[in-house]
C-alpha positions in Angstrom: 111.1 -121.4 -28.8 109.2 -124.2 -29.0 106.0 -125.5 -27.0 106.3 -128.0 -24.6 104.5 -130.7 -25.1 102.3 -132.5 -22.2 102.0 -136.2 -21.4 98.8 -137.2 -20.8 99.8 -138.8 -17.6 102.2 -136.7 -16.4 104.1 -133.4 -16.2 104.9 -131.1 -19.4 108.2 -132.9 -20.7 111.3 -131.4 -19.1 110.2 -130.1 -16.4 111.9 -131.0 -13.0 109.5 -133.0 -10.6 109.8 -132.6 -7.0 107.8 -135.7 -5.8 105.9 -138.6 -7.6 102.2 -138.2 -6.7 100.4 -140.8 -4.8 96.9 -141.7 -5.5 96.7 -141.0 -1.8 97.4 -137.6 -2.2 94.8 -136.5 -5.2 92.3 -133.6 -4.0 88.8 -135.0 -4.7 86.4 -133.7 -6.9 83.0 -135.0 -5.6 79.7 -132.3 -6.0 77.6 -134.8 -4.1 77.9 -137.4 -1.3 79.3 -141.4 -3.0 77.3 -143.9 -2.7 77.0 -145.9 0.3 78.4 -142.8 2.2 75.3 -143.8 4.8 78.1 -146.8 6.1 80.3 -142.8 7.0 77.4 -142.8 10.4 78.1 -146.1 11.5 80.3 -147.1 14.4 83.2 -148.5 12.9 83.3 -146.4 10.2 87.0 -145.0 11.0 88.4 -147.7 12.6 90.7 -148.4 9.4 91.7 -144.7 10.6 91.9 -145.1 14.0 94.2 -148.5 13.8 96.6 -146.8 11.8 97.1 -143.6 13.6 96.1 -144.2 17.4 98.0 -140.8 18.6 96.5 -138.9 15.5 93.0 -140.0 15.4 92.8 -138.1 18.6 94.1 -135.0 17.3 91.0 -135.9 14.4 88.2 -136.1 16.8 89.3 -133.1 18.7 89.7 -131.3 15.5 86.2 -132.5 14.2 84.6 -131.0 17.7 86.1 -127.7 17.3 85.0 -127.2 13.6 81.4 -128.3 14.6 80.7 -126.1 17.4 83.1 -123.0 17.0 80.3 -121.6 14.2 77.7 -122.1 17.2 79.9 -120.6 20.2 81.1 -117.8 17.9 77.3 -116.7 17.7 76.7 -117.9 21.3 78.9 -115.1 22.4 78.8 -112.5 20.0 74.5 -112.6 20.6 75.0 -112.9 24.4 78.2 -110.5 25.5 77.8 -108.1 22.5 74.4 -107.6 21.6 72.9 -108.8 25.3 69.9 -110.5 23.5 67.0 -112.4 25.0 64.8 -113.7 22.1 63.5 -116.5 21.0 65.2 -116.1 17.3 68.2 -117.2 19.1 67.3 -120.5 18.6 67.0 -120.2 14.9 70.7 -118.5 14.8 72.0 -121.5 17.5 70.9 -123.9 14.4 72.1 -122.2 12.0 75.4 -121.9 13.3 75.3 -125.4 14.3 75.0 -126.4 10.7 77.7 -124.5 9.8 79.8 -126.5 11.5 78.2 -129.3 10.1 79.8 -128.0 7.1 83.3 -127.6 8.4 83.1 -130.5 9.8 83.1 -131.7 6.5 86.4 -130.6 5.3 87.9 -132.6 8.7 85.9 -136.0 7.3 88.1 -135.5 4.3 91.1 -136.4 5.9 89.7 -140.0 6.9 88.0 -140.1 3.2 84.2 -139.5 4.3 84.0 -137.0 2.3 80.4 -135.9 1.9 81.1 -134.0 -1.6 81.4 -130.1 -2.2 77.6 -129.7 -2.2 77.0 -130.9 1.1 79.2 -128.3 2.3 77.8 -125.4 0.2 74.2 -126.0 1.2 75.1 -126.2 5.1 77.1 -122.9 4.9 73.9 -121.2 2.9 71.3 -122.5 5.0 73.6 -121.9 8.5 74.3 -118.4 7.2 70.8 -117.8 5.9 69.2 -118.8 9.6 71.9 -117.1 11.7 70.9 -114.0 8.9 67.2 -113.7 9.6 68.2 -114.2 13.3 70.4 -111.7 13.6 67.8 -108.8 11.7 64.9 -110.1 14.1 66.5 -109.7 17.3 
C-alpha cells in the first residue's frame, strides 16, 4: 500500500475532514509572555472581550476568581480543619497557594488571548508548590 503523502498546509491527502480550522481555533505555543503583554494589566484590556460576549464575560470573571483562590482555600482548609495548625509558616503556604492560582489563572486568560506563555505557568506552579511544601514540613 502506498504512503500517503502530506500537504504542507493541510491534512494527509484523502483523508475525510470534519471541520476547516480557524486561525481562531489554533492552541498557542508561547514559552514566555509576548511582548507588550504589560497592556494584559490595564483596565480596558478585555473590553474587545467583554463587548462581544456581555453574558459570557461574566461566566470569565467568575471562572478567573475560582481558579485564583481555590489553590489558596484548598490549603486554607486542609491546614485549618485537618491539621488544626497555628503557625506562622502558614503564611508562606497562603502565598504559595496564592500563586498557584496565579498560575491557573493563566490557563482562563487564554480564552480572552492574554496568554502569559507556558513558562509563566510552570514557574507559579513550582514556586506555589515549593512554598506550600516547606510550609507544610515546618508546621
Amino acid at each position: 500500500m502506498a504512503k500517503k503523502r502530506r500537504n504542507r498546509n493541510g491534512p494527509p491527502k484523502g483523508a475525510v475532514v470534519l471541520y476547516k480550522e480557524s486561525p481562531q481555533s489554533k492552541w498557542i505555543h508561547q514559552w514566555w509572555p509576548p511582548k507588550g503583554s504589560a497592556a494584559f494589566f490595564s483596565m480596558g484590556s478585555d473590553a474587545d472581550f467583554k463587548r462581544a460576549h456581555p453574558i459570557g464575560y461574566g461566566f470569565l470573571v467568575a471562572l478567573g476568581i475560582t481558579a485564583l483562590l481555590t489553590p489558596f482555600l484548598a490549603y486554607a482548609l486542609y491546614t485549618g480543619i485537618a491539621l488544626s495548625a497555628a503557625s506562622g509558616w502558614l503564611i508562606l503556604g497562603w502565598v504559595g497557594a496564592f500563586i498557584i492560582g496565579i498560575g491557573l489563572f493563566n490557563f482562563v486568560a487564554l480564552i480572552i488571548k492574554q496568554y502569559l506563555g507556558h513558562g509563566v505557568s510552570i514557574l507559579c506552579f513550582l514556586i506555589g508548590g515549593i512554598l506550600v511544601a516547606v510550609s507544610l514540613h515546618l508546621l
